[in-house]
Each structure stands twice: as C-alpha cells, then as structure tokens.
N, C-alpha and C positions, 0 to 999 in steps of 0.2 A: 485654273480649275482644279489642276492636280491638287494643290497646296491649300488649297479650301478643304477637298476632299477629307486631306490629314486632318486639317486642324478640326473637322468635325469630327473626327473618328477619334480622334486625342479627346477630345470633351468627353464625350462620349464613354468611353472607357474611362478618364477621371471622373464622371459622374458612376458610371456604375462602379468603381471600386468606392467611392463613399457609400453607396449600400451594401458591397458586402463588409465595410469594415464597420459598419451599424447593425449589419445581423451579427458578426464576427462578437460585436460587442453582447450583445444581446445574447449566444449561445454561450458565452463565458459564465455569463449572472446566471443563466440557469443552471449551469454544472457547477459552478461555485454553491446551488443551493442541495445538491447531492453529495454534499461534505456534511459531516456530523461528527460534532463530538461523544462516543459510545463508550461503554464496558463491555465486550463479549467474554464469555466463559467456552473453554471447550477445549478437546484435547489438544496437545502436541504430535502434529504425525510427519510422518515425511510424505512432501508430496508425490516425487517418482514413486517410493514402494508401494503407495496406496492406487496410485494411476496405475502401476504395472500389473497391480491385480484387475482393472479392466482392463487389461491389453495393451497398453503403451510403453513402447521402446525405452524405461527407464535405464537408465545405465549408471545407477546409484554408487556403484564400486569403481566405478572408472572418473566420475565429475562431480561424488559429492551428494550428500542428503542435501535436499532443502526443506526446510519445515513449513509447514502453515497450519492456520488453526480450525481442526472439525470443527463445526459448531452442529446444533440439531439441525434434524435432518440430515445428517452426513452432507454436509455443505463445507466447501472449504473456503475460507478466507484468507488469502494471502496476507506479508507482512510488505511494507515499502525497506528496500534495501537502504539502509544508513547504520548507524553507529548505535541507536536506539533497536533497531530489531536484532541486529547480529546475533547474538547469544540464541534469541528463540529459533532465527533461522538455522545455526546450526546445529540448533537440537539437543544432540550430546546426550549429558546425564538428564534433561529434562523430557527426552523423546519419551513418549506416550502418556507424559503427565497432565493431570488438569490445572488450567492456566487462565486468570484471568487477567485480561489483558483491555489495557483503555486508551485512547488516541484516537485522533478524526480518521471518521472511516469514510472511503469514495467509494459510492455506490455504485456506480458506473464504470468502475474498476475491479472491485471487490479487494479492494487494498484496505489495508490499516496501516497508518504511519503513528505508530507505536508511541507509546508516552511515558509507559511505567504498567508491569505486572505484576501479577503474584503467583509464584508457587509454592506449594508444603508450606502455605502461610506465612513464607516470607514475602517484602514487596522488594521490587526492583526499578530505580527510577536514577537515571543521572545523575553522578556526581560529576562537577566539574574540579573538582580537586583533583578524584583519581581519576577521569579521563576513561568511565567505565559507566556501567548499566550492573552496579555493585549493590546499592543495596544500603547504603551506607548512611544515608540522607534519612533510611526508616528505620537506623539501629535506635535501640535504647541506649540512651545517655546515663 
C-alpha cells in the first residue's frame, strides 16, 4: 500500500512539473516578446547623484558613478553591463551629454543591452580589431 502511495505521488508530481515546464515555456515566449530592437536619445547622468537627490544612500565617491540614460520624462534607462556599455556606464568625459544610443531594449527590466551610439556626432560601435567600443568602424576612409 505504502509503495502504491509513492508511486502515485511520483506521477503526480512528474505530471504536474510537465505543466509548470509548459507554462515555464509559455512565460519565456512572452518576455522574449518584451525585447525590442530601439534607438533612445537622452542624457548621460549618473545614476546614484541623481537618486541622491531624492534621497538615496548614493555613495558615488567611495564605489563609483554609474551612468544610465534620462530619457523624457526624466525616466531612467539602465545599460546591460558588458564590454558594449562600459564606456557609457562609466560616464567620464561624456557625463551629462546627449547620447543616442540603439540595442534591444527589455522592457521588463528597463535594460538596454547596447549596440552602438553617438555622441558630439560621432558614433561608437565595436571594433573587433581593437577590442573597444572606439569608433573606428564609423571613421572616414
């Protein structure tokens, strides 16, 4: 009786994990459809200085600016950390400039995982020669 018991409760739970890994499948395709390929425009700010002015524990001089991009409505869009945003997220000589920037954005994140922008009219897009987000690939020949 005991051993009946298991093997029904083992089905059971093999039957209900085929439903969650069929809704599991199911909520993938629809956050998969909250990805887009975009251009936003908007500034360069840091995001602690700008949070510290509503109040939050920024500690910008002790761990570091992190950038992300105003857009309208003073809405901030995050970058996805990799080798692509670096440069914007550290800010640097570009903090507070206007920057457009293109790459699939998640909406559901409010991420941009970066692809190439532009500032002061120049663009910035991956070279794989120099192993940078240089600029190089849009010089004139």
């Amino acid at each position: 009786m005991f051993k009946r018991i298991l093997m029904l409760a083992a089905i059971a739970a093999f039957v209900g994990m085929q439903g969650i890994a069929v809704a599991g499948d199911s909520d993938k395709a629809e956050k998969e459809e909250h990805a887009e390929h975009v251009q936003m425009e908007g500034t360069l700010v840091c995001l602690g200085c700008t949070l510290k002015g509503e109040g939050a524990r920024a500690e910008c001089s002790e761990y570091g600016h992190t950038h992300a991009l105003m857009v309208e409505d003073d809405e901030m869009v995050l970058f996805l950390p990799n080798k692509y945003s670096a440069g914007l997220m550290e800010g640097g000589k570009f903090h507070s400039k206007m920057v457009a920037v293109s790459g699939v954005y998640y909406e559901d994140a409010n991420i941009l995982d970066v692809e190439m922008y532009e500032i002061d009219g120049k663009k910035y897009g991956w070279c794989d020669h120099c192993g940078a987000m240089d600029g190089c690939a849009f010089a004139e020949k």
